[in-house]
N, C-alpha and C positions, 0 to 999 in steps of 0.2 A: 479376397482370399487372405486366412490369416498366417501366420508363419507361428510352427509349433513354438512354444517358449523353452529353453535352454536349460535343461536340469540342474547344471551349476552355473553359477554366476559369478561375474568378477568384474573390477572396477567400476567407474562410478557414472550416473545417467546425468541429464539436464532436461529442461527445455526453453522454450524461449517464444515470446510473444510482441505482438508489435501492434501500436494503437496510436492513430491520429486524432489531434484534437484538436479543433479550431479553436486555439486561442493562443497566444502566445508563450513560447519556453518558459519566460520567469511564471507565469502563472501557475504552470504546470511544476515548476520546482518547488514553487512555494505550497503547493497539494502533496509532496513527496516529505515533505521537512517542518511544515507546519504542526504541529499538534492540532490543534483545533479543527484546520481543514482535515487533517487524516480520520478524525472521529467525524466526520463528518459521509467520507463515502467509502470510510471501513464500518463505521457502526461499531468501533472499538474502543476500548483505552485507547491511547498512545502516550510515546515520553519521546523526545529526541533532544539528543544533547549534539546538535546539528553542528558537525564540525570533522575534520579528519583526527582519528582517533575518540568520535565519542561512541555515544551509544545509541539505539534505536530501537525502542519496545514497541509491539502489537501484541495489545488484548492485554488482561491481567496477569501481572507475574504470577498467581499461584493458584490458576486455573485455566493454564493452555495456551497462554502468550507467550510468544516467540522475542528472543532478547539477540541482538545482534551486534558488532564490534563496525565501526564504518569505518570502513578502507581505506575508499576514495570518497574527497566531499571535493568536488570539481563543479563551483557553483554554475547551477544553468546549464549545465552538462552530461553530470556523471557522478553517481552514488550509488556505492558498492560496497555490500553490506556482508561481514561475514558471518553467520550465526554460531550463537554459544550452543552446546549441547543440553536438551531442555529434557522434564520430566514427561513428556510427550514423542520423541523421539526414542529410538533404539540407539544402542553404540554403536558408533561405527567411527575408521580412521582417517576421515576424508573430512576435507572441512567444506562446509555446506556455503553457498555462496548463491546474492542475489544483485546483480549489475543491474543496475537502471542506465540505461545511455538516452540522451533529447538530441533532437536533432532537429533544426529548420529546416519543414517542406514548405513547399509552393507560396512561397513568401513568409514573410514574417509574422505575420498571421496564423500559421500554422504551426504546430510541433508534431514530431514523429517521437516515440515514445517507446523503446524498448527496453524488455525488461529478458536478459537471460541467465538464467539459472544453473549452477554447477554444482558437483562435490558431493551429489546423492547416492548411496552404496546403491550398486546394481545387485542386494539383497532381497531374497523374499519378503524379511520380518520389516524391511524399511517400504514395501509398494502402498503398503496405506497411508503413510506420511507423506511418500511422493504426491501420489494422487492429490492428497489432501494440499500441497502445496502447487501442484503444478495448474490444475481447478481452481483453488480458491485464487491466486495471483490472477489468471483470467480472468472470471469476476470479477475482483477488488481492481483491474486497469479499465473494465466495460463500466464502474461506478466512479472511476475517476473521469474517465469522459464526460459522462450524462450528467456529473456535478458539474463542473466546469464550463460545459458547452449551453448550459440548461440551470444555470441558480433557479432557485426558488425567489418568489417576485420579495421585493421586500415587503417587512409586515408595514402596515398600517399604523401611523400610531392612534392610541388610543383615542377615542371620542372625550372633548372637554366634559370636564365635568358641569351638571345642571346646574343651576341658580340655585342657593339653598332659599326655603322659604322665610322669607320674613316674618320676623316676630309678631306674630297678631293675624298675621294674615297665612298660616296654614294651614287652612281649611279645607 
């Protein structure tokens, strides 16, 4: 049953998501703060100036990436990212906010992995950016899992190269 939706609107929405991953917290921060691993199970740019008070880009600055001020850098813990207001977003007076919290489950082996979201206008002109972050964060935590839990094998190296032929004799 749906519940009609409210013709005006006021204050601000979240949501919040939770995902396990067998492997241990620092792996799973170093997938949150790494560049390399983030373009990895973002399939994005990334920048992080990984620290309390730096910064934290996804995707390109000047085609729909998201640029962020960090909060909180509570290594192996807790990273809390504030978002700047970008050419993709509407205005609004609320400041947009994404909490990562880690947590050890069922040994150390494991990490619980939450990520929840605040500070989104409960606007109409803002439900496509919602969606569009409340969805994609989803995905982007179900691709940090399957990276993590599931590397790709390492490559191979290369096959030696052949003998080259000897002078006279390549025939």
């Amino acid at each position: 049953m749906s519940v009609p939706r409210r013709s005006t609107r006021s204050g601000t929405r979240g949501y919040a998501h939770l995902v396990e991953i067998e492997v241990p917290a620092g792996r799973v921060w170093r997938a949150l703060t790494d560049p390399g691993l983030i373009r990895i199970w973002s399939g994005q740019e990334a920048e992080v100036d990984a620290r309390q008070g730096g910064y934290y880009r996804l995707g390109l600055r000047n085609a729909g990436g998201r640029e962020a001020h960090i909060d909180i850098f509570d290594v192996n813990r807790r990273l809390r990212l504030i978002y700047l207001s970008g050419r993709d977003t509407p205005p609004g007076d609320s400041a947009v906010v994404d909490d990562f919290l880690l947590d050890v489950r069922k040994g150390e082996g494991t990490a619980s992995l939450r990520l929840l979201g605040s500070g989104v206008p409960d606007a109409p002109e803002w439900d496509k950016a919602y969606m569009r972050m409340r969805v994609g964060w989803e995905r982007l935590l179900g691709r940090i899992k399957v990276t993590l839990e599931s590397p790709p094998p390492p490559k191979k190296p290369p096959p030696p190269p052949k003998d080259p032929p000897l002078p006279g004799l390549d025939y």
